[in-house]
MDTraj code that builds the backbone (N, CA, C; nanometers):
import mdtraj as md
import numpy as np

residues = "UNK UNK UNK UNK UNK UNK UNK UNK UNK UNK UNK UNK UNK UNK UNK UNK UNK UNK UNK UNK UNK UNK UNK UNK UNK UNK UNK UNK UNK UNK UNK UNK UNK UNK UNK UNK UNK UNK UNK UNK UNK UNK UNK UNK UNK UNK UNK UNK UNK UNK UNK UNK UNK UNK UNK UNK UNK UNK UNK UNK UNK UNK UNK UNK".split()
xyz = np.array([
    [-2.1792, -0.3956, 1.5475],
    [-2.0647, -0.3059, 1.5524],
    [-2.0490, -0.2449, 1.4128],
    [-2.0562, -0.0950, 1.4270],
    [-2.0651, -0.0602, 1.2883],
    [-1.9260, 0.0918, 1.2926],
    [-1.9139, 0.1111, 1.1732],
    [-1.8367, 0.2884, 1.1822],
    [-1.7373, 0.2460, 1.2345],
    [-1.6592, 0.3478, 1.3181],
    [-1.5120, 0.3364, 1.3729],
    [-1.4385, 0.2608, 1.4523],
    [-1.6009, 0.2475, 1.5447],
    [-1.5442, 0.0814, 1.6077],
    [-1.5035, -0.0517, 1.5400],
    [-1.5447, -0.0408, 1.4798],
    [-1.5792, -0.1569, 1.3485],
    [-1.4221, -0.1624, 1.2506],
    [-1.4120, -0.0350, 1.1966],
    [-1.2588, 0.0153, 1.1618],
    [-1.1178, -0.0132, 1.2767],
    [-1.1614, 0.0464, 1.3930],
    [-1.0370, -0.0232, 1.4801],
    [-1.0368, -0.1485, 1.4601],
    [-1.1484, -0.2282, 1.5235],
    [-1.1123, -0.3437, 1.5038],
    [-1.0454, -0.4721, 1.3870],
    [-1.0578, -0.3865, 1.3260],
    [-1.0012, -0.4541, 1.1773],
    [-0.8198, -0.4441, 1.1729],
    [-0.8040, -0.2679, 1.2073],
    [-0.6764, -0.2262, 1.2525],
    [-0.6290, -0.2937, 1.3739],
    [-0.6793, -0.3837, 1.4725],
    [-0.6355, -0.4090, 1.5938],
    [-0.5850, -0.5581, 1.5340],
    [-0.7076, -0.6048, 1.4496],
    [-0.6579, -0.7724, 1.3662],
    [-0.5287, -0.7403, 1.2870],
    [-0.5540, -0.6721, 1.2480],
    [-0.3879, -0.6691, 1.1038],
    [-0.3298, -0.6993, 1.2028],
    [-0.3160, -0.5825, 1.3272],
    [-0.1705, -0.5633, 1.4236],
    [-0.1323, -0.7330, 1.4734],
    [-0.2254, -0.7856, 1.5135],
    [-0.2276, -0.8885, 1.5378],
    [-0.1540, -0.9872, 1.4761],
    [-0.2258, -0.9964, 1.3908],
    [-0.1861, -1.1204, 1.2616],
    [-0.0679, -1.0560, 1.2209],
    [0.0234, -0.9244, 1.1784],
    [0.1833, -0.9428, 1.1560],
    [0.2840, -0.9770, 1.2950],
    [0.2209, -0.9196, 1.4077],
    [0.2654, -0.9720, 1.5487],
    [0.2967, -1.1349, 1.5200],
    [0.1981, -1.2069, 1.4817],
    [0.1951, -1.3522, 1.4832],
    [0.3013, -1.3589, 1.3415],
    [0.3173, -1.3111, 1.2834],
    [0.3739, -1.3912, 1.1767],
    [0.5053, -1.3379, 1.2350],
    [0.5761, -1.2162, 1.2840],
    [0.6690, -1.2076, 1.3642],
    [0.7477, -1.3206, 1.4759],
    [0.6556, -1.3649, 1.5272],
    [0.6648, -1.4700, 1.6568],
    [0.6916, -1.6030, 1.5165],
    [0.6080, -1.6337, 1.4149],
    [0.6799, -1.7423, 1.3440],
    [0.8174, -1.7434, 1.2930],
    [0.8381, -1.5987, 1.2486],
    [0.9610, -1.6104, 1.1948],
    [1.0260, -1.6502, 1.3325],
    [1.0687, -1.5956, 1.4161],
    [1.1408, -1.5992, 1.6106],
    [1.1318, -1.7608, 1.6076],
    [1.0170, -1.8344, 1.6459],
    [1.0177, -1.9529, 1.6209],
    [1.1016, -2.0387, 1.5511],
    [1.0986, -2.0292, 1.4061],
    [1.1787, -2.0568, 1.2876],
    [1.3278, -2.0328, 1.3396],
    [1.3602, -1.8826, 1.3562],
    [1.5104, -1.8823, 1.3558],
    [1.5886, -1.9057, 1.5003],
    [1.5524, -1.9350, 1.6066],
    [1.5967, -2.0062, 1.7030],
    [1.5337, -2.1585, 1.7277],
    [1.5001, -2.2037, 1.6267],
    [1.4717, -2.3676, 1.5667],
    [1.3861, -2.4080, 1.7249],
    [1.2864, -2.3536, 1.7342],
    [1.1906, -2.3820, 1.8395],
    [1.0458, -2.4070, 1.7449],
    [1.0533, -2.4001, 1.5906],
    [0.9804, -2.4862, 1.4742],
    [1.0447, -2.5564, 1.3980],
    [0.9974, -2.6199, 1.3340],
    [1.1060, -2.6560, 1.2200],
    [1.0411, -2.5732, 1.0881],
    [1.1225, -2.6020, 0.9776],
    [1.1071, -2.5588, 0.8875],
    [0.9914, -2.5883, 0.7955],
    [0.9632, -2.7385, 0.8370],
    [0.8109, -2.7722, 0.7720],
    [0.6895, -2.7105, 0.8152],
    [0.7223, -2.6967, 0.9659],
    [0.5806, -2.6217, 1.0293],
    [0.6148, -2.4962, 0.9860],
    [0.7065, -2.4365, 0.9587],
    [0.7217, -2.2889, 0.9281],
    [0.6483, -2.2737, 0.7727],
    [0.6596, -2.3461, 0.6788],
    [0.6183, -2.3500, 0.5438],
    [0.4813, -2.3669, 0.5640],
    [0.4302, -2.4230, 0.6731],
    [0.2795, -2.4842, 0.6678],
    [0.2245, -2.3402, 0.7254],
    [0.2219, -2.3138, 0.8082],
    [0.1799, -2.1421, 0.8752],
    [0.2202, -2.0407, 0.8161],
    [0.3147, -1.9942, 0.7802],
    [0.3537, -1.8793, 0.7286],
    [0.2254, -1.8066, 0.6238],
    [0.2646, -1.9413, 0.5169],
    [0.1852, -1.8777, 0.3934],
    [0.0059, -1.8541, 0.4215],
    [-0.0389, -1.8973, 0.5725],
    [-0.1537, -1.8750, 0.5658],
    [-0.1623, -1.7315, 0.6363],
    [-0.0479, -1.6998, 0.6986],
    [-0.0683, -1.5816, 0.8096],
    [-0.0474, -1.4550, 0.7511],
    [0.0572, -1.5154, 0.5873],
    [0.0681, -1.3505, 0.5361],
    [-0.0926, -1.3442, 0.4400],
    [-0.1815, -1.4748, 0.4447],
    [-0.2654, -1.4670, 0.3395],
    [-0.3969, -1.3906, 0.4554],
    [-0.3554, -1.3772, 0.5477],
    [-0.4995, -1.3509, 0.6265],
    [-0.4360, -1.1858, 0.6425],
    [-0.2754, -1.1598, 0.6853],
    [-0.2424, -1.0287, 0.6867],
    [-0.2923, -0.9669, 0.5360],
    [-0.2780, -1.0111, 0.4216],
    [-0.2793, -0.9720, 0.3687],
    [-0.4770, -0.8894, 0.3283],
    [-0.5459, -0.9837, 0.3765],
    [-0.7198, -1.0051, 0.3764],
    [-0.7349, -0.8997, 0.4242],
    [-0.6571, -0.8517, 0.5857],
    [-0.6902, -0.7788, 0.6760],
    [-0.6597, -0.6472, 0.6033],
    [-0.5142, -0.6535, 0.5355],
    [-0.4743, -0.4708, 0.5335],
    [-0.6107, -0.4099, 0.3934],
    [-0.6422, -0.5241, 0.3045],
    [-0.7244, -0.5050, 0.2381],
    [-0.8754, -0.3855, 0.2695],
    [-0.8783, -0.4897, 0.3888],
    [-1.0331, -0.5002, 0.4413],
    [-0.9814, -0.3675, 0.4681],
    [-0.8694, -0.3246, 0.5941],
    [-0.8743, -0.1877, 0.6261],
    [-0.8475, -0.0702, 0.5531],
    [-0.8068, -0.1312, 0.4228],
    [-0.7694, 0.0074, 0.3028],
    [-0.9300, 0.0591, 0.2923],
    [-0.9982, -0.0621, 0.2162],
    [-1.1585, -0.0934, 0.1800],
    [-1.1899, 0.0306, 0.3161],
    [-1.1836, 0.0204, 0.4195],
    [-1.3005, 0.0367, 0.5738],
    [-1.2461, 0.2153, 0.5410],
    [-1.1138, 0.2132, 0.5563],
    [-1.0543, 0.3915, 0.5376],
    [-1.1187, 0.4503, 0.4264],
    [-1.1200, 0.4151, 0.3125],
    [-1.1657, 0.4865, 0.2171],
    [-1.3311, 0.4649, 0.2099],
    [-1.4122, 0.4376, 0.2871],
    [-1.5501, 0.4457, 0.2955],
    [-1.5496, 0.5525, 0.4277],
    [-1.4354, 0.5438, 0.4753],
    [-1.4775, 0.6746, 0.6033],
    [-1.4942, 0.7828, 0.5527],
    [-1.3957, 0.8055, 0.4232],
    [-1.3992, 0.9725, 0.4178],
    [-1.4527, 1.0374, 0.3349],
])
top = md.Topology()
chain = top.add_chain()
for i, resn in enumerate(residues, 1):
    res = top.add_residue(resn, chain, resSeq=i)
    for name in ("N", "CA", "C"):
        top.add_atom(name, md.element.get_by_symbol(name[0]), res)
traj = md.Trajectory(xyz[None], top)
């Protein structure tokens, strides 16, 4: 998978992974986590959102 397909899919992961960190916070604030599992996930989900928007800045600016 190469080129634009390759680019969505990167854009389809970000969407993903802030979706999920959305649903943790929801979790968290109607105490259906607790606060320890919230500390334990969080910081990995903004560290992979964060990988992703990277990767897709990186993928946009090789398109054009």
């Amino acid at each position: 998978m190469d080129g634009p397909l390759k680019n969505k899919s990167y854009e389809f992961a970000l969407k993903e992974a802030n979706e999920t960190d959305d649903w943790l916070s929801l979790l968290k604030d109607t105490d259906l986590m607790t606060e320890d599992q919230y500390s334990s996930f969080h910081p990995v989900c903004n560290e992979l959102v964060a990988m992703l928007a990277a990767t897709v800045k990186t993928a946009k600016r090789g398109d054009s």
